[in-house]
C-alpha positions, 0 to 999 in steps of 0.5 A: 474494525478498521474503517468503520468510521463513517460507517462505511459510507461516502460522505460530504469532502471536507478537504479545502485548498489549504490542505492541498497546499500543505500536502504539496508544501510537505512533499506528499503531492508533486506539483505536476499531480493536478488536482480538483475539488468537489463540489459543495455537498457533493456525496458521491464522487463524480470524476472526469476521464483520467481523475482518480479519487484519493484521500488524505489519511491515505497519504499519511499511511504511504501513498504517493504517485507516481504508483509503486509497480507493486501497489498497481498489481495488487489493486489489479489483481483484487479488482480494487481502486483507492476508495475500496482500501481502509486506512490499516489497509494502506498501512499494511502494504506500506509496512510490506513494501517497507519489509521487502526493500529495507529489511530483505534487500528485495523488490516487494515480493508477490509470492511472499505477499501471498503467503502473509496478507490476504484481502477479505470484504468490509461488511457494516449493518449486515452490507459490503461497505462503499468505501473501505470495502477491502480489507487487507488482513494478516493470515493466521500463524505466518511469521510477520513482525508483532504490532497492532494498528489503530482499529478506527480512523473516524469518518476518514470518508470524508477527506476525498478530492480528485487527482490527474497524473499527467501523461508521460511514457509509462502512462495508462488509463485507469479503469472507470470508477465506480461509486460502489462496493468492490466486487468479490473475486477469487483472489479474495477467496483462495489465500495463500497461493504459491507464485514462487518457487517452494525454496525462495518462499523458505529462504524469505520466511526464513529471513523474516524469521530472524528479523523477528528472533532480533525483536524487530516489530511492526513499529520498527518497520512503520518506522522506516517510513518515517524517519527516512520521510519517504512513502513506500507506495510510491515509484521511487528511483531507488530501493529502500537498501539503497537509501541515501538521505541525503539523495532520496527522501521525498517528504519536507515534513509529516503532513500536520503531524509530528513524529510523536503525534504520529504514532498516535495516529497510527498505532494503539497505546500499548504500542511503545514507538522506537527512539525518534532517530532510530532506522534498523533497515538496511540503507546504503551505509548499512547493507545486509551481508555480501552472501545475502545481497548476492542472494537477494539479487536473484530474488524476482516475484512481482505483482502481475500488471494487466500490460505485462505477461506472467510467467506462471507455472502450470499449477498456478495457472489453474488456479487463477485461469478462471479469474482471468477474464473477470480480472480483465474486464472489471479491472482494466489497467493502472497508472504505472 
């Protein structure tokens, strides 16, 4: 399974300052984002106040900062840091973010998400795993492009170092870090919510539906990510269906990788990649249809964020009112 490299376990970094320059001088790391090494042989992470603890598989597979909105409320609403996420976890929530911006013309959806992933403990030799100890897992028989990530990406706990973001209007703690394996709340348990109205649900499905009836795959989508150089779990100035190439890509280059050597990385060998240029999202040359955009305008579900109120219908409430104050102290707030 994804993230057993390592066996599950913090491990001696390897990341030397040559690194952090190419992942700078290839677009992953702005110049503003500081960074720190840790200290020789160090096992466990000790960060400062405002430090987080990040991995550089983790950039390869869509994390960027500043922190897409989206990626901020669902690490609130599981109670999860950065350390907790496997590889194929990243990679599932880029590929989701990359569905809902390029492929149905929306902000990442809440309730969709809901009805497509869930998250479910990492366990190794019989314990819940200190690093990739959440797992984002596809739910059984929901309509969701075909395709199969890599299962294991070798001792990717050892490729940790320390950011700061720097405080700017829209900056808020993060919450203490801890060393451990995440806590087990609800939202881990009860799968497939309803955070949306029954015929926006239907009419998303629906949409995905047809996306997969033209054979769009897994590797279409990862492809987006790619060919256009951008990382979808990043705040961006523009949505993916606004696209513009010339305007809006945030990479120079794949970090110590090609295109072709990325699918290696990312996918398993049966996965046959898509032609290097090849782009089926929709961009700001190609639009979906005028009756679907002025639809998809319409269509709002984000992900709760701790500073913000949720509008919830009282049926949801019941369902989440005893994760409430669990949520609120383990979790505290994001940067967003």
């Amino acid at each position: 399974m994804s993230g057993s490299g390592g066996r599950g376990k913090w491990m001696v970094s390897c990341v030397v300052e040559e690194d952090i320059t190419e992942l700078r001088a290839a677009g992953y790391l702005a110049k503003e984002i500081a960074h720190r090494l840790p200290a020789e042989g160090q096992v466990v992470p000790t960060p400062k106040p405002n430090e987080s603890v990040v991995f550089i598989p983790h950039f390869f597979r869509g994390l960027g900062f500043p922190l897409h909105p989206f990626v901020c409320g669902l690490m609130y609403y599981y109670g999860i840091d950065f350390h907790d996420l496997s590889m194929n976890s990243f990679l599932n929530i880029s590929a989701f973010i990359v569905m809902c911006e390029a492929f149905l013309c929306i902000q990442p959806h809440f309730g969709l998400w809901l009805k497509v992933f869930n998250v479910k403990p990492k366990v190794v030799d019989g314990q819940h795993a200190e690093c990739g100890g959440a797992m984002v897992s596809k739910l059984s028989n929901v309509p969701w492009p075909k395709g199969t990530f890599v299962d294991t990406v070798n001792e990717w706990q050892k490729q940790w170092f320390y950011i700061t973001e720097p405080r700017g209007t829209t900056w808020a703690a993060a919450t203490e870090f801890r060393s451990g394996p995440p806590m087990r709340l609800t939202s881990w348990v009860e799968k497939s919510l309803n955070w949306c109205s029954p015929d926006e649900l239907i009419a998303l499905q629906t949409r995905v539906q047809r996306m997969i009836a033209k054979n769009v795959k897994l590797v279409d989508v990862i492809q987006v990510m790619l060919v256009r150089q951008i990382l979808p779990c990043q705040r961006r100035s523009r949505p993916l269906w606004e696209f513009n190439p010339k305007k809006h890509q945030t990479l120079v280059r794949l970090f110590k990788s090609t295109h072709k050597g990325a699918w290696k990385l990312l996918f398993k060998g049966n996965e046959k990649p898509p032609a290097t240029y090849s782009d089926r999202g929709h961009d700001i040359k190609h639009l979906a249809s005028e009756d679907w955009m002025e639809r998809a305008k319409l269509i709002k579900c984000p992900a709760p964020l701790p500073e913000e109120p949720v509008m919830l219908s009282s049926s949801i409430k019941k369902e989440i009112q005893k994760d409430s104050l669990v949520l609120l102290l383990l979790v505290g707030s994001f940067p967003v």
